[in-house]
SEGU-951203 format. One record per atom (N, C-alpha, C): residue in one letter; x, y, z. Coordinates in steps of 0.2 Angstrom, whole numbers, plus 5000, padded with zeros to 4 digits. Example, Ala and Ser with C-alpha at 12.3 -4.5 7.8 and 13.67 -1.06 7.14 Angstrom:
a506649725039;a506249785039;a506649845039;s506449895035;s506849955036;s506450005039;
This chain:
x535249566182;x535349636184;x535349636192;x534849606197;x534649626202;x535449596206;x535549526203;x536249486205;x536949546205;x536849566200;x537649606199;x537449656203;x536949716203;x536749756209;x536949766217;x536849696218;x536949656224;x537549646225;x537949626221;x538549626220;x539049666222;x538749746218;x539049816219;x539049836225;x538549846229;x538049846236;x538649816241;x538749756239;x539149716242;x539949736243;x540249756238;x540949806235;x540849846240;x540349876236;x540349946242;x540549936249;x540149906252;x539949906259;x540649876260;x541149846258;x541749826260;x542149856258;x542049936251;x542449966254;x542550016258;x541850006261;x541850056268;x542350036273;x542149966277;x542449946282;x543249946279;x543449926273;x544249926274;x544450016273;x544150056272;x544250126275;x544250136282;x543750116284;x543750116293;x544350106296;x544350046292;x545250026296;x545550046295;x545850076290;x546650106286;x546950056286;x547650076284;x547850066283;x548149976285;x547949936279;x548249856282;x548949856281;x549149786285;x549949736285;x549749746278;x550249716274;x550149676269;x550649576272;x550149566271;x550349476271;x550849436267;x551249416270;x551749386269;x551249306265;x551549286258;x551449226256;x551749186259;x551249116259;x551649076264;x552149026260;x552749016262;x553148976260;x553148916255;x553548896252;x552948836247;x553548786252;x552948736250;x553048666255;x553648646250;x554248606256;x554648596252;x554748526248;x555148496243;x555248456240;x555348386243;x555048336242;x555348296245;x555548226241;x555648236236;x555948196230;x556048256224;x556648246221;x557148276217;x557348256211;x557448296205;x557848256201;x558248336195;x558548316190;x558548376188;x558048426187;x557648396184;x557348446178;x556448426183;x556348396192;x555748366191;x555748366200;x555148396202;x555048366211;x554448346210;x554448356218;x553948306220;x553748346227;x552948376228;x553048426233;x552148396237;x552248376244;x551648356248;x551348426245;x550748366244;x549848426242;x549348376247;x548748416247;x548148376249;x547948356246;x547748276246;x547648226243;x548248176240;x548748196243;x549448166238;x549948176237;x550348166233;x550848216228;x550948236224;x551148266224;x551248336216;x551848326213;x551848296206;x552248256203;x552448326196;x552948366198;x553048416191;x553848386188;x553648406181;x554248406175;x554248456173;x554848486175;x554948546168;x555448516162;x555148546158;x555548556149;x556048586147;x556448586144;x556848626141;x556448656135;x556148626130;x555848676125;x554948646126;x554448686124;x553848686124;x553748586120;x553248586125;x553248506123;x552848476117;x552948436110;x552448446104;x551548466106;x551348486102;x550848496100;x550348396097;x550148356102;x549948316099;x549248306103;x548748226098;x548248246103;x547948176105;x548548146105;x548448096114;x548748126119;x548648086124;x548748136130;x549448126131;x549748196137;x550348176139;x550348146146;x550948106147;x550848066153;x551548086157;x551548066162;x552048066167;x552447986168;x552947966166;x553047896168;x553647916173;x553647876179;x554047876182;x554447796186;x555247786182;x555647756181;x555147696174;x554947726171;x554647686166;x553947666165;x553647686169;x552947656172;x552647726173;x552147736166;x551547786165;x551347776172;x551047856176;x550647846183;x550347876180;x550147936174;x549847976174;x549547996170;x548948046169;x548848116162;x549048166166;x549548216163;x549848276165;x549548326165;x549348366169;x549148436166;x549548476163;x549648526156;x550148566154;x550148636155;x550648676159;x550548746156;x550448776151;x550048816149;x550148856142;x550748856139;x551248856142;x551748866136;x552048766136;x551648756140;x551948676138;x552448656139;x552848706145;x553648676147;x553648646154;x552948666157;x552848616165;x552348566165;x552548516167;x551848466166;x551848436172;x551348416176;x551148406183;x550548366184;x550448316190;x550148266191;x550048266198;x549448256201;x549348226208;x549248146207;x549748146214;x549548056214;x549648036221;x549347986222;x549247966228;x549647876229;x550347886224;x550647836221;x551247816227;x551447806230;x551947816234;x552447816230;x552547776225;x553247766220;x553647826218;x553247876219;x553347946215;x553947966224;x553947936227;x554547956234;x555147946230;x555147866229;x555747836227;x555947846220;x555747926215;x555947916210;x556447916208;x556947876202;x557347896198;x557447946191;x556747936190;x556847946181;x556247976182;x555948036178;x555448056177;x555348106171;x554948066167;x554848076158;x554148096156;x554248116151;x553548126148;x553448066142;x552848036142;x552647996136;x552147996135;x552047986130;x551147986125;x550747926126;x550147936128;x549647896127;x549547846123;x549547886115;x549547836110;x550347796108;x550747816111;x551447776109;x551547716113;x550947696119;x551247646122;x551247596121;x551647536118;x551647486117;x552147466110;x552347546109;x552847566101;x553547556102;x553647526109;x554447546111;x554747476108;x555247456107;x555447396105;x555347366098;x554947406093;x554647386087;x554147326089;x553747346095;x553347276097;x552847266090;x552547336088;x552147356085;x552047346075;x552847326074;x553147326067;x553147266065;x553547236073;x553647176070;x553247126070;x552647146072;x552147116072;x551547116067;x551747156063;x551247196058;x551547146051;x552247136051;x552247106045;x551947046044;x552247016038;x552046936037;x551046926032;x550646916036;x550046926035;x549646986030;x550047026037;x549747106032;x549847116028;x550447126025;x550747146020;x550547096015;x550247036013;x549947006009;x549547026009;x548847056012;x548347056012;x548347126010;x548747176011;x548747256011;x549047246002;x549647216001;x549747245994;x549447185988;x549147145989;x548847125987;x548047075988;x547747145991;x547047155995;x546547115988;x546247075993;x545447075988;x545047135988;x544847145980;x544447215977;x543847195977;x543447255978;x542747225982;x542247285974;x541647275972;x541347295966;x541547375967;x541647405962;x541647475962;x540947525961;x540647565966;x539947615966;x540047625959;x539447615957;x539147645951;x539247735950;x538947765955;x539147825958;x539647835962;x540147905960;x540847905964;x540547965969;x540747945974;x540548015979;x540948065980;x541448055978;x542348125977;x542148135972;x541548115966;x541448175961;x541048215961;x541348295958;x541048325959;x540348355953;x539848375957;x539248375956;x538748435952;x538348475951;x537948505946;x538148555949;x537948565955;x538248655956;x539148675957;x539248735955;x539648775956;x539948805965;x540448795966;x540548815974;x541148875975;x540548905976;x540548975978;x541048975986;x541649015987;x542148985995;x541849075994;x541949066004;x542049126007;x542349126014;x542349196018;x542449176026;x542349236028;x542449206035;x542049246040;x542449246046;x542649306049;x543049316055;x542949376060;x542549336063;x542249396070;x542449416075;x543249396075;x544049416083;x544149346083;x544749366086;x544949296089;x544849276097;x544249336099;x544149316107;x543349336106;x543349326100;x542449336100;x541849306104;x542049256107;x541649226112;x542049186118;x541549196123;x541649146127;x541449066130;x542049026130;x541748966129;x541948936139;x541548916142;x541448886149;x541748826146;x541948776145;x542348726144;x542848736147;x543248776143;x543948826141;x544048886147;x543448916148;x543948956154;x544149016150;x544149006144;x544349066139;x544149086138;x544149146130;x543849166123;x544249136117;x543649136113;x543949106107;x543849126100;x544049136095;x543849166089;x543349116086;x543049156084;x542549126078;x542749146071;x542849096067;x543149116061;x542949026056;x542849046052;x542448976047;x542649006040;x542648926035;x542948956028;x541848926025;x541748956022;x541248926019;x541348896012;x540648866010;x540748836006;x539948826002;x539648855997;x539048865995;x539148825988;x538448795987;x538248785980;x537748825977;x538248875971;x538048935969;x537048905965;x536948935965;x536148925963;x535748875964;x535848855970;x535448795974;x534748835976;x534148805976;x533648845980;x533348805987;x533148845989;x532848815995;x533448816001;x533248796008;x533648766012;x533948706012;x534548706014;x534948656012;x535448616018;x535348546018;x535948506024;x536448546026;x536548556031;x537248606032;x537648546037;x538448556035;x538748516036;x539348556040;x539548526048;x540148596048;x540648546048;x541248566046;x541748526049;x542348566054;x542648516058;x543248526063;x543548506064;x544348546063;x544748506063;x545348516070;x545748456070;x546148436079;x546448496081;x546948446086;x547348456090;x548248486086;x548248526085;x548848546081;x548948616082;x549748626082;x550248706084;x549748746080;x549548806084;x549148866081;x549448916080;x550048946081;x550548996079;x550948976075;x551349026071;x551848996066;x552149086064;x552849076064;x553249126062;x553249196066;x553449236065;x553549296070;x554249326070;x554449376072;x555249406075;x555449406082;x554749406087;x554849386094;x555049306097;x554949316102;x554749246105;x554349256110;x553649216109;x553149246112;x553149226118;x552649246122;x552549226131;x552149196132;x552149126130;x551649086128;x551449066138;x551749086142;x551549076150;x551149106152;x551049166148;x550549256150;x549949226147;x550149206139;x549749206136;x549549186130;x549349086127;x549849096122;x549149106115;x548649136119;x548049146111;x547849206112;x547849266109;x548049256102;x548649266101;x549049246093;x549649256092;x549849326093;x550549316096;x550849396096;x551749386093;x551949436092;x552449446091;x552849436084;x551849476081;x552149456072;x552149366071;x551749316075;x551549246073;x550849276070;x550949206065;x549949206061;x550049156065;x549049146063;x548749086065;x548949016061;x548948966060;x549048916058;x548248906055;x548148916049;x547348896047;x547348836043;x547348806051;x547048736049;x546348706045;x546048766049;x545148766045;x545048776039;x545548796034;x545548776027;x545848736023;x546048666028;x546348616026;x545748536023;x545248566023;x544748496023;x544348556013;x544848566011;x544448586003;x544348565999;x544548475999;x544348445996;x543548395996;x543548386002;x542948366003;x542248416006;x542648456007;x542048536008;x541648556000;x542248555996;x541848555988;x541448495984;x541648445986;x541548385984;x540648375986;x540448385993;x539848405997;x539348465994;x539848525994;x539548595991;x539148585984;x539548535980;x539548545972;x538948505972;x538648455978;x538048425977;x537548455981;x537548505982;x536848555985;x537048565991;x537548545996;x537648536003;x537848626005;x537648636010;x538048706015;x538648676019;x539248676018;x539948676021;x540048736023;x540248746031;x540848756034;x541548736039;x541948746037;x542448746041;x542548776045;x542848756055;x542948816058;x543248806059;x543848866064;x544448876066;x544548856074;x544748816077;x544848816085;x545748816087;x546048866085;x546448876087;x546648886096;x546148936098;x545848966105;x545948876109;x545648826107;x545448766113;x546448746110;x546348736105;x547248686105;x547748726109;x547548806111;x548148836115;x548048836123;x547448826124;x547448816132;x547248746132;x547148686129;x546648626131;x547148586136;x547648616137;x548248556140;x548048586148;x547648626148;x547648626157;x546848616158;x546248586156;x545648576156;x545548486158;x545148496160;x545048396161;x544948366157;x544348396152;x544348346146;x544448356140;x545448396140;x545548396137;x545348446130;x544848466130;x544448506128;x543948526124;x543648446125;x542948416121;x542448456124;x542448476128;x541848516131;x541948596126;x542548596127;x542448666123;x542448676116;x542548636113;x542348616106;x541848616104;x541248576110;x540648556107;x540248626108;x540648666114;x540048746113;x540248786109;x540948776106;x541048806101;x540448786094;x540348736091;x540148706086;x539448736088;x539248746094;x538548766094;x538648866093;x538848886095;x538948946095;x539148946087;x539348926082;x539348946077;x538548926074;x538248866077;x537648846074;x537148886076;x537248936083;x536849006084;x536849056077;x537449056076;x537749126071;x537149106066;x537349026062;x537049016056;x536249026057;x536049006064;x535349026065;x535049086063;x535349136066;x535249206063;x535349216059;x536049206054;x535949226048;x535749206042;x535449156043;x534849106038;x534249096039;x534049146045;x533349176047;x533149236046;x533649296051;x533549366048;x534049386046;x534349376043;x534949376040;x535649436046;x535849476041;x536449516045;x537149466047;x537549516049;x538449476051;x538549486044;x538949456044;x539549476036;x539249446030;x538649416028;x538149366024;x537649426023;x537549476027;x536849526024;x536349466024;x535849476019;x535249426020;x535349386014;x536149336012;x536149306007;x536149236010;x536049216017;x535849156019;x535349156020;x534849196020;x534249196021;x533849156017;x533449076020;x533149036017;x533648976014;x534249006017;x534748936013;x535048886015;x534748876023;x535148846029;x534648776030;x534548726032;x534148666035;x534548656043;x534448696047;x534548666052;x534448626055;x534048586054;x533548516055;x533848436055;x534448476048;x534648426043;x535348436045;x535648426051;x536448456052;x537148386051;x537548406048;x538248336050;x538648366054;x539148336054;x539648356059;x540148316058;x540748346055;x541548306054;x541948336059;x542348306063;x543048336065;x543648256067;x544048306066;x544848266064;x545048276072;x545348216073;x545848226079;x545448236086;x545748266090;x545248286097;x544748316094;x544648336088;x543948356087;x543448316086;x543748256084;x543048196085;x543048196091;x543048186098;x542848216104;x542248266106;x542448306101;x542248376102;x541548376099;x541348336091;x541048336089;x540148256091;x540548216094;x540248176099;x540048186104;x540348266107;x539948286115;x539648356112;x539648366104;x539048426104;x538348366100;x538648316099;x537648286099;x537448276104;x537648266108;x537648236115;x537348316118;x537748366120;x537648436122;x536848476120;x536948466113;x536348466109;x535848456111;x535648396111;x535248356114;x534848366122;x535448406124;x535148406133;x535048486135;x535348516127;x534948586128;x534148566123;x534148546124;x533248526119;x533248496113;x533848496110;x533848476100;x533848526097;x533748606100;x533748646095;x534048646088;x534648616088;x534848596080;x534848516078;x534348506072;x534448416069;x535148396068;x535648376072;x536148356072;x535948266071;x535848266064;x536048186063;x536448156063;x536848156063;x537748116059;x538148176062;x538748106064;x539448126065;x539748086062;x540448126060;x540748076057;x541648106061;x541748066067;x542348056070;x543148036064;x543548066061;x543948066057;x544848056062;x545147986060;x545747996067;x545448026074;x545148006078;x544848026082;x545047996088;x545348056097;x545448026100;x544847996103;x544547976110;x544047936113;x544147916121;x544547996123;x544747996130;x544247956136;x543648006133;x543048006139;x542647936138;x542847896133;x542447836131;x541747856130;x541647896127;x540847926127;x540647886119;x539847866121;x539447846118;x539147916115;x538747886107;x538447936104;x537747916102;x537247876106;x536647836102;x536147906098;x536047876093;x535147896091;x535647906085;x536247936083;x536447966079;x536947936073;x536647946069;x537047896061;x537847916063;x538347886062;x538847886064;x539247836059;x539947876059;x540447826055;x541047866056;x541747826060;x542247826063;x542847836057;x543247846055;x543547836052;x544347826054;x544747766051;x545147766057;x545947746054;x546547796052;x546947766048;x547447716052;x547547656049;x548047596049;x548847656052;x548947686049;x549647716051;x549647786056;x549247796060;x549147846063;x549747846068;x550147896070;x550847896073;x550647936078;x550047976079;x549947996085;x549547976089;x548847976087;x548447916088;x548447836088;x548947816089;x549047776086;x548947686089;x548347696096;x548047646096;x547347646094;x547447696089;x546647706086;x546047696090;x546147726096;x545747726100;x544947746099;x544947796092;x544247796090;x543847736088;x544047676088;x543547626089;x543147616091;x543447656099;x542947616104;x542147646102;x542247756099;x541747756097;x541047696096;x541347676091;x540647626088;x540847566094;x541147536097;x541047466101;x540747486108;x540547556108;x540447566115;x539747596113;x539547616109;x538847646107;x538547616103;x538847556102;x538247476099;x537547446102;x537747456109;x537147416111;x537247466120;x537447536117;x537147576124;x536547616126;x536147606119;x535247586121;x534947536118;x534347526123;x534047486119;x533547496112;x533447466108;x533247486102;x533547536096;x534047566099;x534447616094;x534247596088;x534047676084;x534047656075;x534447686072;x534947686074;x535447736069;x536047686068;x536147686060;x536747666057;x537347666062;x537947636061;x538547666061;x539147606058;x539647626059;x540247596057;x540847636058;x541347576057;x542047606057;x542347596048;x542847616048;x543247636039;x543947646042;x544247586042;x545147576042;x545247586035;x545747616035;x546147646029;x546747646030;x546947576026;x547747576027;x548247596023;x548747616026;x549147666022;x548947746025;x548447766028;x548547806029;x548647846038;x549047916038;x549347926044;x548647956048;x549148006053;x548448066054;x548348106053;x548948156051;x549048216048;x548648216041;x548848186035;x548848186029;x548048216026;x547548206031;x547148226030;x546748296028;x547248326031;x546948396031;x547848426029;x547648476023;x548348496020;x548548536023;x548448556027;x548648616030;x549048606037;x549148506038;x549548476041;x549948436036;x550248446029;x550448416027;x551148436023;x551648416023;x552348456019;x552248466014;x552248526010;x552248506003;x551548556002;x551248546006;x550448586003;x550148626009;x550548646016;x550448686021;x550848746019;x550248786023;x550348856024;x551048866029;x551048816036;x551548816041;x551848756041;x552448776044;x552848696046;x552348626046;x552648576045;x551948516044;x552448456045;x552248416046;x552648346046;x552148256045;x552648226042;x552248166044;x552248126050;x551648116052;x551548096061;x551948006061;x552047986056;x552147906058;x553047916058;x553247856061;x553747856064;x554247786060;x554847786059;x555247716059;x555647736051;x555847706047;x556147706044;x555747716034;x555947726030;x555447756026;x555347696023;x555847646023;x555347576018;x555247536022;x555147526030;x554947496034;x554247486032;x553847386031;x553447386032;x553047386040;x552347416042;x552047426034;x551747496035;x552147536037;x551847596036;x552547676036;x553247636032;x553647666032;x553347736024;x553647786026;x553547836021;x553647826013;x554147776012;x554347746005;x553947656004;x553547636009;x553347576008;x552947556002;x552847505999;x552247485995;x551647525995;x551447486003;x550647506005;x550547566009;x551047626009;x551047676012;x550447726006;x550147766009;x549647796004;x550047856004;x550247895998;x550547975997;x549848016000;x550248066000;x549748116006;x548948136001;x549248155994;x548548175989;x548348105986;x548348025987;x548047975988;x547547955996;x547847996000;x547547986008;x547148046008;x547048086005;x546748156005;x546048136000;x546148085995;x545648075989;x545248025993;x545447955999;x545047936002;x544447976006;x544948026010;x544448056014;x543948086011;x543948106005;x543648166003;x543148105999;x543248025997;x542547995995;x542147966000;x542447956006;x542047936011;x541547976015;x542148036017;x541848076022;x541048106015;x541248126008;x540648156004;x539948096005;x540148026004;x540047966003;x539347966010;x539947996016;x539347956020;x538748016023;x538848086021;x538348146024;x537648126015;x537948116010;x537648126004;x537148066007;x537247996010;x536947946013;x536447966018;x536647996020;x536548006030;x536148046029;x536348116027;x535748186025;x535648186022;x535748176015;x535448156009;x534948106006;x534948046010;x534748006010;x534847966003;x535347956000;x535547935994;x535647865995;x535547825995;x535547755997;x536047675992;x536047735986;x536747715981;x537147725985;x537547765990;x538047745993;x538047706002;x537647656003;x537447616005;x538047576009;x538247525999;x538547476000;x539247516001;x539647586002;x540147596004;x540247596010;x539647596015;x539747586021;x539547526027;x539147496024;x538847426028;x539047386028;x539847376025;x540247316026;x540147276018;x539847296014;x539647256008;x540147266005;x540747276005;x541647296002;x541647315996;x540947375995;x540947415988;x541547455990;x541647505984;x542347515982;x542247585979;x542547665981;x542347715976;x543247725970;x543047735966;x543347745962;x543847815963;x543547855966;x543947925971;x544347905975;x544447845976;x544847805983;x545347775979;x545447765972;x546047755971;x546247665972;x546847665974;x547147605976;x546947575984;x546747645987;x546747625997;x546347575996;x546747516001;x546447456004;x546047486008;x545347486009;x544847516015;x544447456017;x544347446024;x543947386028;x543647436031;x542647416029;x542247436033;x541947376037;x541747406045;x541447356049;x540747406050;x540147386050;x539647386050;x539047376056;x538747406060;x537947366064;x537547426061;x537247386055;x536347406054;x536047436057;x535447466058;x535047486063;x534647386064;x534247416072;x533947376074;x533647356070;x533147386065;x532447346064;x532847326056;x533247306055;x533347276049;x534047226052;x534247216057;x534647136057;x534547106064;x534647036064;x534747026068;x535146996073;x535347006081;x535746986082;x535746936087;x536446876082;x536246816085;x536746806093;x537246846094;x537646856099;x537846926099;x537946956106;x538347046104;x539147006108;x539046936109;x539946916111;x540346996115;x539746976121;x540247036126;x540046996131;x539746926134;x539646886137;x540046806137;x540246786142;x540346706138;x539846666137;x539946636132;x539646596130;x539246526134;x538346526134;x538146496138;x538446396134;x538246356142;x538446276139;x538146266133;x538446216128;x538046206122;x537946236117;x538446306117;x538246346112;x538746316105;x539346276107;x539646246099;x539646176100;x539546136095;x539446066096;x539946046089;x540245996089;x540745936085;x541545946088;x541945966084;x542545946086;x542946026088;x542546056089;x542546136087;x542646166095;x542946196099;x542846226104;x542946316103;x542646366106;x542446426105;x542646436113;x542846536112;x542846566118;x542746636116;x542446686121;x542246746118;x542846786125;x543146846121;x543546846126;x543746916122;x543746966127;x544047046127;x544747046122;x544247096119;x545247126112;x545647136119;x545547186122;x546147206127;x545847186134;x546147196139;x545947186146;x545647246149;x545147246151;x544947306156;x545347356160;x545247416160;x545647446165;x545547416170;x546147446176;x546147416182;x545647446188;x545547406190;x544847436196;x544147426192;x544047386185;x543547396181;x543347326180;x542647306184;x542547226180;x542547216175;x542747146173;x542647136165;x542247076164;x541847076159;x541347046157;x541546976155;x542346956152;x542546916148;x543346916149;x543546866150;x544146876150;x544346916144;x545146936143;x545346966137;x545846916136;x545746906128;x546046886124;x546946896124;x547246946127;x547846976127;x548147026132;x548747036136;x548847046141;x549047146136;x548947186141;x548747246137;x549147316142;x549547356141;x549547416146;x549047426147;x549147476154;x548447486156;x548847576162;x548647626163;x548947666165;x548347726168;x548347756174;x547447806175;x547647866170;x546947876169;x546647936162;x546848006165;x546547986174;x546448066175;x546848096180;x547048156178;x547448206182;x547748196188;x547148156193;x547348146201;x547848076201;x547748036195;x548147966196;x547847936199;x547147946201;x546747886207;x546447846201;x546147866197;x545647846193;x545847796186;x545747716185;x545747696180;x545847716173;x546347696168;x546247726160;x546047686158;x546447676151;x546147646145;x546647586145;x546847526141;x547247466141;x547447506132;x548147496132;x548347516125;x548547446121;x549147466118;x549247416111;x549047376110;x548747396106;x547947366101;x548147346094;x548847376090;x549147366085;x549347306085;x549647266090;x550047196087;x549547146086;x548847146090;x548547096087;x548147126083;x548047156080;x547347196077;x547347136070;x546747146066;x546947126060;x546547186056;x546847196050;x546647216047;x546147216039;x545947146041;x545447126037;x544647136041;
């Protein structure tokens, strides 16, 4: 109070003195600096620090959630900033190239490396023997996609769609969640929240909106696109075994995330805590739209955390956030689903497993890996599980229905690209998983791994340590788990992110340890790489280093 007091005090006294004077000029804006590279739709204008690389659009640019880039004459310089309405996209760079341009495009992060069928025709031969006629590994005794003794009770809860403000964002944002109870459960209970990506938040209306003013909330007679009730399979699957499930909505971060630096993982993770405040209160003293029926029914102690798409980002930097507000909430496990991995962030202390499908078309250097290759051995002594869970056959959308054709509320598409019986991830392919086959994976994995992780259920063990157990809710999906133990139960005899000292292979045998892809540029690398890789800067300015993309032509999927 004493700050905004000072404040007023401050106003004041200034509007004395500009009374004193009367009446000012009014100030001419100063000129905008002019052009000095041209194109139709694209300039190029000296800034401090560089230059200012803008495209405009003819229509609003997709809704996806790898990044958009700048290439100029073919060659990514960039991550773009976007307007709100998504029709200007803009970069500083300190490139000179950008004087001599011809050509200036937009391309996607995850698509690099997909031009020429590099990606396809590399995929056959091998794959496709192992993908349609995959070695079957024992099937759990227990199915984790079945459902269990309690009854689930759905409800929701909608508090505005500017109901808080998140500092990440810049904005406000609704708070709105589907829940998900096990009717006559006692005691308090694991509460598990989920979140889901990067995807269009408006849909239908008689205007056209003014998505440059403003584009959240919907107007003009658009709904919201509720994505947050797209995960109902696996929400009940959880609930029906004693679990507290919600879904939330982040419509708010997907509609301005395109002008924020990270993309909008900072805003995510204080969203997820701002709903975990809510729950605090009202599984304590009860009130808000619950009355005192959460009251005693919540384990804060005992928390998971799912999200889809940029929202595993989001969900990765609220353990992390968590944590460095005091741990207030027991956030043990996260489980990253299609997940992008802009910030290369690690997640130690915290049970983890990645999820990551074979056919992803927007994500589609399934970048969530590095999750787990980067938080393996980013402390010393870590005791938390993790793993990765390839799933092939399946896209990015499929997982949540409410991205799917056929079973959304709003327009929906499938994210994979090429022809329908192209192997091996064409729409009509063998090895392609239909959408309610790739929806029955998630829903035994993702139930699979929190019943483990906070439940402590250790029957679903061998579905995630790489032991090639198998759930019967899984259907036909070929699924490859990779696996690191906690410390005190393996041991290791190389982390092969070194080369190899003299002597290490002896008879007729020669060995080399050598990088999946090559290092960003300006980034030492520990080992040579095994494979020459894109490589293009992450951040806004273009001064700064990215990530090395296609990953798909060598990968193997065994």
């Amino acid at each position: 109070m004493r700050v905004i007091a000072h404040a007023v005090r401050c106003l004041a006294l200034g509007m004395v003195v500009l009374l004193g004077v009367g009446t000012l000029t009014a100030m001419a804006a100063p000129p905008a600096p002019p052009s000095i590279a041209k194109g139709n739709n694209w300039d190029v204008e000296p800034v401090a620090g560089g230059y200012q690389l803008t495209l405009r659009l003819d229509a609003p640019a997709p809704m996806r959630a790898s990044l958009p880039l700048l290439a100029v004459d073919g060659v990514p310089l960039g991550v773009a900033e976007q307007s709100p309405d998504r029709r200007t996209l803009s970069l500083t760079s300190t490139d000179p190239a950008v004087l001599k341009a011809g050509d200036v495009r937009l391309v996607w992060s995850g698509d690099l490396g997909k031009e020429a069928g590099q990606n396809r025709d590399r995929a056959t031969g091998p794959t496709d023997a192992d993908w349609l006629k995959a070695r079957r590994g024992p099937l759990l005794k227990d199915d984790p996609g079945a459902l269990g003794k309690y009854k689930v009770e759905t409800s929701e809860y909608n508090l505005g769609d500017e109901a808080v403000y998140l500092p990440g964002l810049g904005q406000r944002s609704e708070i709105r969640g589907k829940v998900y109870a096990p009717k006559g459960a006692i005691g308090p209970r694991p509460l598990v929240i989920f979140l889901h990506g990067r995807h269009e938040y408006c849909y239908g209306g008689t205007a056209e909106p003014d998505l440059a003013a403003k584009p959240w909330p919907c107007t003009g007679g658009a709904k919201p696109i509720p994505s947050f009730r797209g995960y109902d399979a696996p929400a009940t699957a959880l609930a029906s075994h004693g679990y507290q499930v919600v879904s939330i909505s982040t419509n708010a971060v997907n509609a301005y995330d395109g002008g924020v630096y990270d993309s909008g993982a900072q805003a995510r993770a204080e969203l997820i805590l701002d709903h975990l405040a809510l729950w605090k209160k009202w599984s304590t003293i009860g009130g808000g739209p619950f009355g005192g029926k959460l009251v005693g029914k919540v384990d804060l102690q005992n928390v998971g955390l799912m999200a889809h798409s940029r929202g595993g980002e989001g969900v990765a930097r609220a353990a992390v956030l968590n944590a460095d507000r005091g741990g207030q909430y027991g956030i043990r496990t996260v489980l990253p689903l299609a997940p992008t991995d802009f910030a290369r962030a690690t997640v130690p202390g915290v049970a983890m497993s990645v999820v990551l499908p074979y056919c992803d078309g927007d994500v589609s250097d399934v970048e969530g890996q590095k999750f787990y290759d980067d938080t393996r051995y980013s402390v010393t002594g870590d005791a938390a599980p993790r793993s990765t869970i390839m799933v092939l056959g399946a896209n990015h959308n499929f997982f949540n229905t409410e991205w799917t054709p056929g079973q959304s509320e709003a327009p929906s598409v499938d994210d994979w690209f090429g022809e329908d019986k192209e192997s091996p991830c064409g729409a009509k392919y063998a090895g392609r998983l239909t959408a309610k086959e790739q929806q029955a994976v998630g829903t035994a994995y993702v139930a699979g791994f929190f019943r483990l992780q906070l439940g402590h259920e250790t029957k679903f063990l061998p579905l995630l340590d790489g032991s090639d157990a198998r759930a019967a809710f899984a259907g036909r999906a070929v699924v490859r788990v990779v696996s690191q133990a906690p410390v005190a139960s393996r041991r290791d005899v190389n982390h092969l992110d070194q080369p190899l000292p003299a002597g290490s292979v002896t008879g007729k045998v020669s060995a080399t340890v050598c990088a999946g892809v090559s290092e960003p540029s300006g980034r030492a690398a520990a080992v040579e790489p095994c494979m020459a890789s894109d490589d293009w800067p992450t951040r806004r300015t273009g001064a700064l280093p990215g990530t090395p993309r296609r990953l798909r032509p060598l990968r193997s999927p065994s």
